[in-house]
Every structure is written in structure tokens, then in C-alpha cells.
N, C-alpha and C positions, 0 to 999 in steps of 0.2 A: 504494500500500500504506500505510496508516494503521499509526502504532507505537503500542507500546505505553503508556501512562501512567506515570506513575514509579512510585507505590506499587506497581501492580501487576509493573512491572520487580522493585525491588528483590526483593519476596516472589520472582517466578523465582528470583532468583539466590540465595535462601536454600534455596527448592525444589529447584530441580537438584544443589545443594551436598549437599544430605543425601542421596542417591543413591537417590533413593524409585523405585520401580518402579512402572508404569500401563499398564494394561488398558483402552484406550478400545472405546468400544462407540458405534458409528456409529450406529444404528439403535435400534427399540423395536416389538415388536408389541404392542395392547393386552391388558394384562392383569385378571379379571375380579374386579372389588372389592365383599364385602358389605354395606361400611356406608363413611357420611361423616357429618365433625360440622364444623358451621360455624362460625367462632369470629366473638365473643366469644358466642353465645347457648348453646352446647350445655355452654360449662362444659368441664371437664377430669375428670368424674366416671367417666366410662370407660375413663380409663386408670387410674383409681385401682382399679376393678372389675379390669381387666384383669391387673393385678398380683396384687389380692388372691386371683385365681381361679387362678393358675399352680400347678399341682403339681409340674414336675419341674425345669425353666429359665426364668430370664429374662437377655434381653441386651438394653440397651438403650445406644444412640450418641446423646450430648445432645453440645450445643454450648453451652448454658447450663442448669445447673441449680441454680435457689434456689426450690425449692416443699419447703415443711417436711412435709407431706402427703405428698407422693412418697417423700421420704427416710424417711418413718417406715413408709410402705407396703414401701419398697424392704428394709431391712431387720427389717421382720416378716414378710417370706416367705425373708428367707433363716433366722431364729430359727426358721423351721418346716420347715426343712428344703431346701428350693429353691435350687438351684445361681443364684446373683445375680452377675451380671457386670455391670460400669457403663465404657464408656469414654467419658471426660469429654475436651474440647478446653483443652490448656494453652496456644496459639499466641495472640496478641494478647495480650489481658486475660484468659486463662481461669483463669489458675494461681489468680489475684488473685477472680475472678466464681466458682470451680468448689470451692475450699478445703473456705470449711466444707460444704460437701454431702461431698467425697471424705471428711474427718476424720469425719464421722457415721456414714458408707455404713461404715467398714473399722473402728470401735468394733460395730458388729454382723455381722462379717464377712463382708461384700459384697467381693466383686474388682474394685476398684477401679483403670484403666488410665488412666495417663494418656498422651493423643495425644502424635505426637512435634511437639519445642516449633518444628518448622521447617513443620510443614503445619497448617494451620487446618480443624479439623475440625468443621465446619459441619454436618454431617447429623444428622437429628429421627430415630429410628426406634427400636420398643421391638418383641422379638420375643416371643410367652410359649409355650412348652411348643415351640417348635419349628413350631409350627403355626397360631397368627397371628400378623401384624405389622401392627403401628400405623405408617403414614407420613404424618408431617406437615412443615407446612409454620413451626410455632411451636415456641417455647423454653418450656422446663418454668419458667418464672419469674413467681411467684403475682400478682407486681403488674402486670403487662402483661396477663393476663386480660381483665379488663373491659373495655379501650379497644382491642386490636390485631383487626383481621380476618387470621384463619388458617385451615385448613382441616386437616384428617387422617382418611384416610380406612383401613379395614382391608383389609389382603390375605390372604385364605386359601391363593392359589395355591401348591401345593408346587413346581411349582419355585422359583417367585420366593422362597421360604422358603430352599429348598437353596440358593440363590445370596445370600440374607443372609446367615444362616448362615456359608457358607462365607466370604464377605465380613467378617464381624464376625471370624471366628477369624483370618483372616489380620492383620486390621488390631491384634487382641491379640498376638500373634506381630511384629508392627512390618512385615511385607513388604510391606504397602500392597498389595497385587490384588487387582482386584475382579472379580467371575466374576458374568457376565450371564446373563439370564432372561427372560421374558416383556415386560413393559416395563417394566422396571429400565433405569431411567436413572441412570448412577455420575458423579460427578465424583473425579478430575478426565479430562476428556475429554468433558462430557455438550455439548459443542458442535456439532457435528454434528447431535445425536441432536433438540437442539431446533430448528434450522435445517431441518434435512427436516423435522418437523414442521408448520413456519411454512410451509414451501413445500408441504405438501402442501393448503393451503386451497383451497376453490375461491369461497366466496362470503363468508365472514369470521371475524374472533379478534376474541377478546375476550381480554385481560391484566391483569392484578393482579402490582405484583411492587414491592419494596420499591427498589429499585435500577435507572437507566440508564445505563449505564456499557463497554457493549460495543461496537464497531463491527460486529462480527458480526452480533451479534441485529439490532443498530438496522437494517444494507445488509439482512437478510433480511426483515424490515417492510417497508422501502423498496419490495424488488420483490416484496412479495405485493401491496403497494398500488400499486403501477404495472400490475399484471396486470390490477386491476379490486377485490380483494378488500377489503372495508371492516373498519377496522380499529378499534378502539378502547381505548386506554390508560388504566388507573387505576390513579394513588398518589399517595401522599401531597405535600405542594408541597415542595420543596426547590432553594434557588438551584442545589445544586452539579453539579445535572443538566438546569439550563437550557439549555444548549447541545445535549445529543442530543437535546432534547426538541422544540427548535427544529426542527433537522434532520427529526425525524418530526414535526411538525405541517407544514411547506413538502411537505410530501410530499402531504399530505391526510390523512395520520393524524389520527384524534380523539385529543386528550391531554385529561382530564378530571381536576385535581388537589383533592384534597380539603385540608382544614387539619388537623392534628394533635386540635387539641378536637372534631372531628367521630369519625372513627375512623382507628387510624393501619393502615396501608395493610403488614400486615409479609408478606401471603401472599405464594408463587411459582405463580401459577399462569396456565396459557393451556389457552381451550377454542376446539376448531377446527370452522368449519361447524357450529356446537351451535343446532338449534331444537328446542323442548322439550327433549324427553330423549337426544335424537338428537343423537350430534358424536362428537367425543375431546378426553378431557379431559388435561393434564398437572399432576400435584398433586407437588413438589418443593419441598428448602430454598435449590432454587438459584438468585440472586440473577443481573442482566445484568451481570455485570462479568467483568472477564480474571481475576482470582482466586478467583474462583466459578464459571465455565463451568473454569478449564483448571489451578487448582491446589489445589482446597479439596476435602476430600474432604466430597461432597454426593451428596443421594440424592435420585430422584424415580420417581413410577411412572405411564405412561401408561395409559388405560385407556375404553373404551367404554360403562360402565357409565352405566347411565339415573339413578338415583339421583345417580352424581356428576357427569355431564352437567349436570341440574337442577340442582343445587344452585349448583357454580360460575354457570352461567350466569343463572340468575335473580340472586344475590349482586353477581356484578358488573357486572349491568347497571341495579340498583338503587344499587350505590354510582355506578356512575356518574354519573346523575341529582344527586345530591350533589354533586358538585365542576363549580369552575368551568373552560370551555374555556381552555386552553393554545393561546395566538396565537404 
């Protein structure tokens, strides 16, 4: 049995300290998604549409936001009328990263939430009128644009809406429960839900994800590539994930790391069995670590859509190419 790491120790013990309540969700069927934007090309101009189109709600769960766009969108549809909810993450850096957006947001009377300061609340997702939602996989932050590869794709699905929804009002209310749906993948508990997925390959993944940092994830790699399934990893190079990285190349894993001045590497995503448009895709904020699979409130949505099949997998089989083999 492999332990825990300290950092993410310590975070447990602040975690279970604050008596937070969770809803794990084992599983995920996919859910059917209309649209995907690839970052950095498609730009952020469709969630500025998406706000500015809202007539009657918008809620939206950021983990970082400093785009002066957003916030001047966000509070010109509340000046028109539109019920504006923002819960912002204060845990880490956020109080210090989140300020001036919250002091702007509640000068135009936006409701402004702040996460509680014991859980790190990591999830991307903007809902408008009740009836779409934006999930992505990047931070609302103007100068990371140009250089980050990210992904966000829209979900129409009504339930998955009902189980936002009801997810975001819980987490305004502080009870932390998160009510599953379609393929609504929640942290904290989204463990599981990505490990059956990795085991349900039968001929190969492809990953994108800013973080290796799990022994989970990594032993669920291990044995899809000991079954046969070929595997391949892309992010960014960092010493401090040399050693799982290791671990998954002796395996046969492709580890394929890019430099920072090429593009940085921030998406979370794995597409399983994906030729052309055909696979399952996972589009989430949740990073491989023990406090991103098991205490960060994070959100991701599985799904079989042809559009976001393609996209993920043409993206990162093209960054791949770009980075050099991890020995």
C-alpha cells in the first residue's frame, strides 16, 4: 500500500477537520455535448457571448479569476437584471488571486461566495439561464490565454444541468454535496470514476493533464499497459514529477514532455479507444494528485461526442509530436 505525500496529508487533515460532507460517484455514463473550444486558438469569446446572452441566471464556480472582460460582463448582466452568483476559491492563494474580481463583482451587485478556506475549490464551470453549462478544463485568467492548452466544452443535458444546479446551490449553502448525473464526474471522490474509465480501454488513451502525482491513476496506467493497451502521456516537463513519470515510462508508457515556451500543458483530459470521432472523451479540472482526485472540489464530464472525440484527440496527438520522449 503506497501513503500518502505530505502536502496532500496535511490538506486531509484540514479536510476532515472542517467536517465537509461527500457524495462520491463511482461511475459516469456519457453525456451528450454540443460544442468544444480548444485553447489557446478558440479565445474565451464564448463565454463572454454566453454571459452576455443570459436573461434570467448565471452561476458560475472559478478557481481563479482575473479577466477584467468577465468581470465587467459578469456585472453588466447583473445591472440588467440577471440573478449573478460567482463562487470564487479562497483555499491556497485565492483570497490573495480572487480579491479584486470579488471587490468588483459585489460594487455591481453580483453574489459573491467565497469557498470555505479548508477545501480548495478547483472547478471551471459557468451555468447560464439554467440551461447551458460551460465545463472546462482553464482558469478565467487573461494572461494565461495565449500560451496554456485547455479545453471547455458545453453541456445542454438537463439532467446534468439539474445536478449542477443543485450542486452549485449546495456548495452556496457551505454542505458540500454533490448530486450526480449523466457523466458528471465530482471531486472530491472523482477516483474511481477515472480509474474505471482507464480500465475500460481496450486498444489505447491518450492524456493531457497538468499534474502526476497519484498512485492510483499512475497503478491504473500500469495495468491498462500491461493488458496490451498503448498508452500515451502529455505535459509539460517538470522535475517534481520525475519519478511517477519514470515509473510509467519502465512500464512502456509513452511520456512525451513538452517545454513551457512551446505551450504549457494546463488541460485535464483522457480520450479512451478515440479513432477519428469514435472513443470517450473525459474533459475535467481534475488534476492526478491525492488532492484533486479525493479533496478539491472538481468537476469533469465524460462524454461520446464526435466533435469532442476529435478535437481532444487530434490536439493531443499533435502536441505530442512536440515534446521530447521521457526515458
Amino acid at each position: 500500500m503506497k501513503t500518502l505525500r505530505i502536502a496532500s496529508a496535511l490538506f486531509v487533515a484540514s479536510t476532515l477537520a472542517s467536517g465537509l460532507v461527500v457524495q462520491v460517484v463511482a461511475s459516469a455514463s456519457p453525456s451528450p455535448i454540443a460544442s468544444v473550444w480548444t485553447e489557446p486558438a478558440a479565445g474565451y469569446g464564448f463565454l463572454y457571448a454566453a454571459v452576455a446572452s443570459a436573461h434570467h441566471s448565471i452561476d458560475l464556480s472559478m478557481y481563479e479569476l482575473k479577466d477584467s472582460t468577465m468581470v465587467q460582463d459578469l456585472g453588466a448582466a447583473a445591472k440588467r437584471g440577471v440573478d449573478v452568483t460567482v463562487i470564487l476559491n479562497r483555499a491556497y492563494y485565492g483570497t490573495s488571486e480572487n480579491s479584486p474580481a470579488a471587490s468588483a463583482l459585489r460594487l455591481e451587485h453580483v453574489h459573491v461566495i467565497w469557498a470555505p478556506s479548508g477545501q480548495i475549490f478547483h472547478a471551471k464551470y459557468l451555468v447560464v439561464d439554467n440551461t447551458r453549462a460551460y465545463i472546462g478544463t482553464g482558469n478565467l485568467v487573461t494572461y494565461d490565454y495565449p500560451s496554456t492548452r485547455d479545453f471547455w466544452v458545453l453541456d445542454t443535458n438537463p439532467g446534468d444541468l439539474r445536478a449542477l444546479t443543485a450542486t452549485f446551490n449546495n456548495d452556496v449553502r457551505g454542505t458540500a454535496e454533490t448530486v450526480s448525473s449523466g457523466g458528471l464526474v465530482w471531486s472530491p471522490g472523482s477516483t474511481p470514476a477515472i480509474t474505471s474509465l482507464i480500465a475500460s480501454a481496450h486498444h489505447s488513451l491518450l492524456i493531457e493533464n497538468e499534474e502526476m502525482y497519484s498512485y492510483d491513476i499512475e497503478d491504473a496506467l500500469v495495468a491498462a499497459r500491461h493488458r496490451g493497451v498503448a498508452i500515451t502521456v502529455v505535459m509539460t516537463r517538470d522535475s517534481k514529477y520525475y519519478s511517477d513519470l519514470s515509473y510509467l515510462a519502465s512500464a512502456g508508457i509513452t511520456v512525451r514532455l513538452l517545454s513551457s515556451s512551446q505551450i504549457y500543458i494546463h488541460a485535464k483530459v483522457i480520450c479512451v479507444d478515440c479513432v477519428g470521432s469514435r472513443g470517450t472523451a473525459l474533459v475535467s479540472s481534475i488534476n492526478y494528485s491525492t488532492s484533486s482526485l479525493s479533496y478539491n472540489r472538481e468537476l469533469g464530464v465524460v462524454t461520446t461526442s464526435p466533435a469532442v472525440v476529435a478535437a481532444i484527440r487530434s490536439t493531443v496527438a499533435a502536441d505530442a509530436t512536440l515534446g521530447a520522449t521521457y526515458h
